[in-house]
Wavefront OBJ file of the C-alpha trace (Angstrom):
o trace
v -8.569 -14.791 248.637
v -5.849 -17.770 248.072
v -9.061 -19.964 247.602
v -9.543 -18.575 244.119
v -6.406 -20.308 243.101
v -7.541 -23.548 244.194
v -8.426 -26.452 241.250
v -11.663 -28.206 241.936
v -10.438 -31.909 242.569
v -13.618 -33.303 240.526
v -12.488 -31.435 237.469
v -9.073 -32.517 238.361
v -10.232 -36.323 238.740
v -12.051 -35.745 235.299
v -9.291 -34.879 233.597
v -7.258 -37.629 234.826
v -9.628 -39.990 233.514
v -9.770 -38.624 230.180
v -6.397 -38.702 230.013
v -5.796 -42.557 231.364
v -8.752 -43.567 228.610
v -6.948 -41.730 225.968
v -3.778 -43.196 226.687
v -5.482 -46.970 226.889
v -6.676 -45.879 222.971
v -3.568 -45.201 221.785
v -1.672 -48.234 223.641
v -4.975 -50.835 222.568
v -3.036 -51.347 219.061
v 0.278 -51.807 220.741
v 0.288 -53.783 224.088
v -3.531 -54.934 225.217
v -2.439 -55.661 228.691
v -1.122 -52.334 229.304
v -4.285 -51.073 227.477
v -6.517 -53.043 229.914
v -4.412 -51.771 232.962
v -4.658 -48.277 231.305
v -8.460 -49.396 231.775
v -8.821 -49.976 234.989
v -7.072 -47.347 236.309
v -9.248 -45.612 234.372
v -12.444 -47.167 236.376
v -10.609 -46.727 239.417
v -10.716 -43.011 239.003
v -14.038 -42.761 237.892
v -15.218 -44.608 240.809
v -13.155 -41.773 242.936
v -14.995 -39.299 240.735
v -18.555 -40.657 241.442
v -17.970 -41.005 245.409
v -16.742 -36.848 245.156
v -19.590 -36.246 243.587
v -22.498 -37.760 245.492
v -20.156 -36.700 248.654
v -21.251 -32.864 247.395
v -25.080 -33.544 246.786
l 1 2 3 4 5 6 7 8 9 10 11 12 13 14 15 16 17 18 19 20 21 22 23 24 25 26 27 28 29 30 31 32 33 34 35 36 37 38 39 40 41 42 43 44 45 46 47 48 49 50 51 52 53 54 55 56 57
């Protein structure tokens, strides 16, 4: 029943990255090393994302 409430943590994770790659957009015109940090953060997450999701298949 408290299971319904529950986020899935790959939607969670793809959010995140949207978010950090949005952010490194914005901050590219700005500061390009915190844009490239932005970046890899970015890649960091995605490869979190990818292990999730071959952990489910």
């Amino acid at each position: 029943m408290f299971g319904l409430f529950k986020k899935d943590p790959v939607e969670k994770l793809r959010k995140e990255h949207a978010d950090l790659l949005a952010r490194a957009h914005k901050m590219s015109t700005v500061d390009r090393a915190k844009s490239d940090a932005l970046v890899a953060q970015a890649a960091e997450v995605e490869a979190k994302l990818v292990a999730l999701q071959s952990e489910k298949s």
